[in-house]
N, C-alpha and C positions, 0 to 999 in steps of 0.2 A: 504494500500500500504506500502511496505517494502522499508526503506531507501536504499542505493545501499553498505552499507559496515555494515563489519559482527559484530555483537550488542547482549551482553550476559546480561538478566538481571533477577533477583529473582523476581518468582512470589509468596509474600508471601496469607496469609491465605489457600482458601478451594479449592485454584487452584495452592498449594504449589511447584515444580518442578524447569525446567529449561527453558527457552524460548531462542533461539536462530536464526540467520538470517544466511541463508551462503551467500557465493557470489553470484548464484544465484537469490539472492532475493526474498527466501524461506521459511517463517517460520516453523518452525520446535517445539512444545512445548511436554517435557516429563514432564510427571506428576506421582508425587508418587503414588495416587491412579488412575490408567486407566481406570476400571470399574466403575468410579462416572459418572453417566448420565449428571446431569449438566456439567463435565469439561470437556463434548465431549464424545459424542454418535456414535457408531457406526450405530447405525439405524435413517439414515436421515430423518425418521417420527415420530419422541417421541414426547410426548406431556409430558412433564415434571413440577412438583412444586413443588420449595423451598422454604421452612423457613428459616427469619432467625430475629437474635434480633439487629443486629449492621447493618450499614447501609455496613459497610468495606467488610462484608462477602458477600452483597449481588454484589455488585462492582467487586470483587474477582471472583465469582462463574462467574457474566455475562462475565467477560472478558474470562476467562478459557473456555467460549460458544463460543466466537462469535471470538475470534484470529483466529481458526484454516483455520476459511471460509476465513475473509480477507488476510490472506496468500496466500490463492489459487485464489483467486481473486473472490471469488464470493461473492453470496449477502450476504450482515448483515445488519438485522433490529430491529434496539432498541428504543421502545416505552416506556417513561419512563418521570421522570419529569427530568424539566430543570438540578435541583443540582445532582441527579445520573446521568445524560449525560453528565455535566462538567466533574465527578468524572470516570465515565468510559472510556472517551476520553483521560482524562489526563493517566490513569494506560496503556491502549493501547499505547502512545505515550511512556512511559516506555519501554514498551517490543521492540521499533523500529517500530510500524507500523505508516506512515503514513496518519491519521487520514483527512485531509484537503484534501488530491489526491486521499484518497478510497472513499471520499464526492464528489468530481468533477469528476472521472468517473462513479459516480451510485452504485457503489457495498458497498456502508455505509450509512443506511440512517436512519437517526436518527429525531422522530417526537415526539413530545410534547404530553404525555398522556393525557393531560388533555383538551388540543382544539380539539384532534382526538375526546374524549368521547363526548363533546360537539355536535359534527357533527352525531354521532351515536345513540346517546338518542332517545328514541319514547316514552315521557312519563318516565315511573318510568325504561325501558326495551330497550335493544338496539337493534334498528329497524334491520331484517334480510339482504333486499335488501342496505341498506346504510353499512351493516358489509362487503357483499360479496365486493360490488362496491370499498372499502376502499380496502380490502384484495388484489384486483386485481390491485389496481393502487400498493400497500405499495409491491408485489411480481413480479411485470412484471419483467420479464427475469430472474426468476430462471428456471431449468427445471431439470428434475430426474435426468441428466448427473450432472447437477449444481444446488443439493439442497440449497437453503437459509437456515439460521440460524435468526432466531426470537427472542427478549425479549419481553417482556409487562408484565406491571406493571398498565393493564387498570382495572383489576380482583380489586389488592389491593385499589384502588382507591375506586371502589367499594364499597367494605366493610369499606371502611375508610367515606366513605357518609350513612353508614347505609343504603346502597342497599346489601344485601347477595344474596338476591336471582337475582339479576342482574346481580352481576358479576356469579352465578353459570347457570343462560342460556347464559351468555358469551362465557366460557368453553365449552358450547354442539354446539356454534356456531364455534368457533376455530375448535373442530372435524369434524364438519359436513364438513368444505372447505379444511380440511387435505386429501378428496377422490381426489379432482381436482387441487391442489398443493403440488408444493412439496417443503417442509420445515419441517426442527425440530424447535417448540414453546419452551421455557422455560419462564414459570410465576413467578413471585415473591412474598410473603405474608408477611410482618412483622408479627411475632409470635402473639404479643402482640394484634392484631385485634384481636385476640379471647382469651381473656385472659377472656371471660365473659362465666360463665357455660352453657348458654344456646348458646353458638357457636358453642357447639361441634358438632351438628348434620351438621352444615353449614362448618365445618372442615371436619366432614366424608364427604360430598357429594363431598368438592372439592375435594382433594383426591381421592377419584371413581370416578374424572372424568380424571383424568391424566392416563398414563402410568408409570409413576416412581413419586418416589417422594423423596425429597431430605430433613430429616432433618435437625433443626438448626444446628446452631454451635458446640454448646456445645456439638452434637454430630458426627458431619460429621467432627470434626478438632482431634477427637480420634483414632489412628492410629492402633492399633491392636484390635483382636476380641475381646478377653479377656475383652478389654477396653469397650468397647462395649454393650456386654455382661451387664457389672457391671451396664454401665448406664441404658441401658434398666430396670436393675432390681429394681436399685433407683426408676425411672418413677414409676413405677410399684408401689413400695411402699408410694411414694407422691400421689398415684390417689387414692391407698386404703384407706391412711390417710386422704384425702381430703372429700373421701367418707362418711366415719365414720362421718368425721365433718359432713358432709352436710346431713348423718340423723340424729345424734345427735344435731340440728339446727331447724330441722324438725320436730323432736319430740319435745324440748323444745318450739318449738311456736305453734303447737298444745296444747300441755300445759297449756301455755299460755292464748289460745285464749279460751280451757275449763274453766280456770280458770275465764277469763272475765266474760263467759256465766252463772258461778256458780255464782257469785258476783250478775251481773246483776241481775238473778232470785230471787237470796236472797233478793237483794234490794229490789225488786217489793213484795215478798211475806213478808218482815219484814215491810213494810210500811203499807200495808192493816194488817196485824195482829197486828199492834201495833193502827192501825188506829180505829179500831172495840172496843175494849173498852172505848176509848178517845168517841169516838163517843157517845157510851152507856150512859157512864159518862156523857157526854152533857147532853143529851135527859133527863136523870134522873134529873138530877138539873134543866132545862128549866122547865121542868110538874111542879117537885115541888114549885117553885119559882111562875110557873103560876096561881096552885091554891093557892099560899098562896093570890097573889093581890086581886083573884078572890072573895077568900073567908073569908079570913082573919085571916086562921087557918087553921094547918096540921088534916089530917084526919089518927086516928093510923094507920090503917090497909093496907091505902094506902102508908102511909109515912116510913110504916117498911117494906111492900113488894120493895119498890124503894130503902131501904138502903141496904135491901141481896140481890139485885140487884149491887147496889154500892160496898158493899164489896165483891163481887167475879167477877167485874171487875178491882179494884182496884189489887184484889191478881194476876189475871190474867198478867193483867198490870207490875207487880213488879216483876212475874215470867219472863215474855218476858226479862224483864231489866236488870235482873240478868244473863239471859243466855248471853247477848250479852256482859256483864262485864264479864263473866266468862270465854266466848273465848278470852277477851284482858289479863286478868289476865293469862290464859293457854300458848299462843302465847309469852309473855312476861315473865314467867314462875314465876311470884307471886303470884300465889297459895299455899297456903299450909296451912298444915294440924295440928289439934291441937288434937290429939288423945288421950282417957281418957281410963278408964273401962268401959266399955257399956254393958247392960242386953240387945242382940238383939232382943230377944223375946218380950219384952216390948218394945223396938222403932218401931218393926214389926208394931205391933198390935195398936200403937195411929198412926202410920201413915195409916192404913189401915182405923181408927178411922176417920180422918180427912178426906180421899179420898171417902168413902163409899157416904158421901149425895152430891157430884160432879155429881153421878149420880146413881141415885134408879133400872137404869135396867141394872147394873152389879152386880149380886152378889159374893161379896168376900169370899171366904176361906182362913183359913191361918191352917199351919198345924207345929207347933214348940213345943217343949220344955219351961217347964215352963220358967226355968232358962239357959241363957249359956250366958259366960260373955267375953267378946273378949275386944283389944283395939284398938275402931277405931275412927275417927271423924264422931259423931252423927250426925252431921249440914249435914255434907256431905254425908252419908250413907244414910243419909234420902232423900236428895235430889235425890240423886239416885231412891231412892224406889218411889219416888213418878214420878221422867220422866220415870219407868218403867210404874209405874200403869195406869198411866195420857198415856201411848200411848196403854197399854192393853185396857182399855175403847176404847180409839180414833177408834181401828180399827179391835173393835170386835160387831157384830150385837146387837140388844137390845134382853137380856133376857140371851144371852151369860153369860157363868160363869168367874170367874177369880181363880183361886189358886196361894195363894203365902206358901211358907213351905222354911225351915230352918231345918238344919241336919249336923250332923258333920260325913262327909265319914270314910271309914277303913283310907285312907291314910292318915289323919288329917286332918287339917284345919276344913275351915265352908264353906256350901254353901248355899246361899239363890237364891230361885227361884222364877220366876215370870211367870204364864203360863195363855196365852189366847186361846180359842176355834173360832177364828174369822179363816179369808180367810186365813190365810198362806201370807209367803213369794214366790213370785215365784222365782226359783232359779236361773234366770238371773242375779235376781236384790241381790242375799242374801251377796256376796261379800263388795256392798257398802255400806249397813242399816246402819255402824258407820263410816262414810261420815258425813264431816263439810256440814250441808244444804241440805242433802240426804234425800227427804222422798220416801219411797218407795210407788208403785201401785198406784191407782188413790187415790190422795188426795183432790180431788176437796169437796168443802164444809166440811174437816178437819181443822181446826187451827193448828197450828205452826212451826217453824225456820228450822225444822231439825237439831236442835242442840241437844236434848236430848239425844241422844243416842250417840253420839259422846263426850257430857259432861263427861257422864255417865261411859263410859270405861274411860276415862282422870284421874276422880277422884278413880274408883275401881283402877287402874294402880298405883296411887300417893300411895296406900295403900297396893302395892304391891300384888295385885291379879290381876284378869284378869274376865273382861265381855266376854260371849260368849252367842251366839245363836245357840238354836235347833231346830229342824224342825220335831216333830213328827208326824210319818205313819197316825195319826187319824185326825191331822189337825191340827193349829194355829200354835202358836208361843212359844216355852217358854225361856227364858233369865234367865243366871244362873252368878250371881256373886261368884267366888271360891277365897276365903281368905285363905291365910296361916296363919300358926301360928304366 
């Protein structure tokens, strides 16, 4: 209801304009923007939702709805909490309407969002028949000649309780009784209800389920297109930024979580490999120890088959130990190399020396040069030659041959190679074979870390060449270390 004398007052924010009463007892509000659905619709059945972040804007917006109705005397219903109905009533009394006479004859009727939901709830869902029954008491005496004007803020409540999907059959129940009344709804949402990524879907549906929709602030208080325009294109770039993150997020905890899986497997398979000699080592000393009580004396034949027992679990043992000192030392990067003159053809050929009775059903080839003298570190180079040779055995059949040769190309340097006749790499897997803990194809009843071969490049690397694998047409595997001059 409109006082009886004529009252000029600013309506600032998102319902910016001029509000006026004439004699009459008329209100009358121009708004800069006319076309904004929330500040008054010319289609007395929109089903409208605003965003917004301030509580001022949303206050603003509702009053720019719901002035035009109580001017004319008809109905306005704002369902909302106690402090925005203080706050709307008070900016309504601003403009000249009286608030307390539009409440005593009917046409302002303002109900408590939260005792109304109370009475509407069925469980997690608000009951159909207690919505209409509500709907028909909160609209009696609107009619198409005299649409009602509507707020509610039952939706936001909603989502603010961690019901999304309640307040979005809310919305499909507001449409369904827009056939048999007549009024324009405006909903309310603070922004920030979905400031959580997985909201968006429950942002798009509410959205699809209105007729218009009224962005926040920041962007409904932008007065030319231009402006507009800009912001949109900002949006635009914060979502793609945001996106970026959130695969670059995604990938780094998949990462992650491979990373875990690698570790984990490492663990399991460095404990049984480091466990298996230990063990050996047990068994050997217990026997021996048993038959000494037994008998009161070693027996040679027995006592030297248990010691090359012993000593090539011991080596084993010391190899496992070194590799996993070698990844701290790598990792930490105090490694390094003590490089001499070295005759490779002579460290070839005693490492080949050393590895040949590891096992009697590989036979070794080596195909080099008497003499060619390079400066490398021997310690290292050897260990090399030996995590090649030590995986050529590992993963080649018995009787299998091995070749290793040495050669200086047209283009300089040296290359020494290592080739096995065994299964092949498959080439799913040829990518990772120098992978920290990578053993390729079924390793099941094979020994070791998956470290060699990752050493292996590490240390060729430190010395300024480069480990590579080839895959030839006939079959196996050959590993070619290429040194520079």
């Amino acid at each position: 209801m409109v006082r009886a004398h004529r009252r000029q007052a600013q309506v600032s924010g998102p319902a910016s304009g001029h509000a006026f009463c004439d004699l009459g007892g008329r209100l009358t509000i121009i708004l800069d923007e006319p076309t904004s659905t929330a500040r008054g619709s010319n289609d007395e059945r929109d089903h409208v939702v605003m965003f917004y972040d301030r509580d001022q804007f949303l206050v603003d917006s509702v009053v720019g709805f719901i002035a035009p109705a109580l001017s004319e005397g008809r109905l306005a219903v704002v369902l909302a909490t106690a402090e925005h109905r203080a706050c709307i009533e008070a900016s309504l009394d601003k403009l000249g309407i009286d608030v307390e006479m539009a409440r005593v004859r009917g046409n302002y009727r303002p109900v408590d969002a939260r005792e109304l939901l109370s009475r509407l709830m069925v469980g997690l869902r608000p009951g159909r028949e207690l919505f209409e029954a509500a709907v028909r008491e909160l609209l009696d005496g609107a009619t198409s000649e005299q649409p009602a004007r509507v707020f509610g803020e039952l939706v936001a409540l909603l989502v603010a309780d961690g019901l999304p999907e309640a307040a979005l059959a809310l919305e499909d129940l507001w449409n369904d009784v827009r056939a048999d009344h007549s009024f324009s709804l405006l909903c309310g949402y603070p922004i920030r209800s979905f400031g959580d990524a997985s909201m968006a879907p429950i942002l798009d549906d509410a959205c699809a389920a209105h007729s218009s929709v009224v962005p926040c602030e920041s962007y409904s208080a932008l007065v030319s297109r231009q402006a507009q325009l800009r912001q949109i294109a900002a949006l635009q770039q914060k979502a793609a930024a945001l996106e970026r993150a959130l695969v670059a997020e995604r990938e780094a905890r998949d990462a992650a979580e491979a990373a875990l899986r690698i570790r984990d497997d490492f663990l399991s398979t460095a404990s049984h490999e480091l466990r298996t000699p230990i063990t050996v080592l047990g068994v050997q000393a217990q026997t021996s120890l048993r038959r000494w009580q037994r008998t009161g004396k070693f027996e040679p034949e027995s006592a030297l088959k248990a010691l090359r027992t012993v000593d090539r679990q011991a080596d084993k043992l010391a190899r496992l130990v070194n590799h996993l000192l070698d990844i701290t030392r790598l990792e930490s990067g105090k490694i390094s190399l003590e490089p001499v003159a070295t005759d490779l053809p002579v460290l070839i050929r005693e490492v080949v020396a050393c590895t040949q009775p590891l096992s009697d059903q590989h036979p070794i080839s080596v195909s080099a040069p008497e003499h060619l003298e390079r400066r490398v570190d021997p310690l290292r180079l050897e260990q090399v030659l030996m995590n090649l040779l030590d995986n050529a055995m590992k993963y080649s059949p018995d009787g299998a041959r091995i070749e290793v040769s040495l050669d200086e190309p047209p283009g300089g340097g040296v290359h020494v190679a290592v080739r096995d006749f065994g299964p092949g790499i498959e080439p799913d897997e040829r990518d990772r074979i120098f992978d920290r803990f990578y053993q390729a194809g079924d390793h099941s009843g094979r020994s070791g870390l998956g470290l060699g071969l990752y050493l292996s490049r590490s240390i060729v690397e430190l010395h300024g060449g480069e480990l590579t694998a080839e895959f030839p047409p006939d079959g196996g595997t050959r590993f070619v270390i290429r040194l520079t001059e």
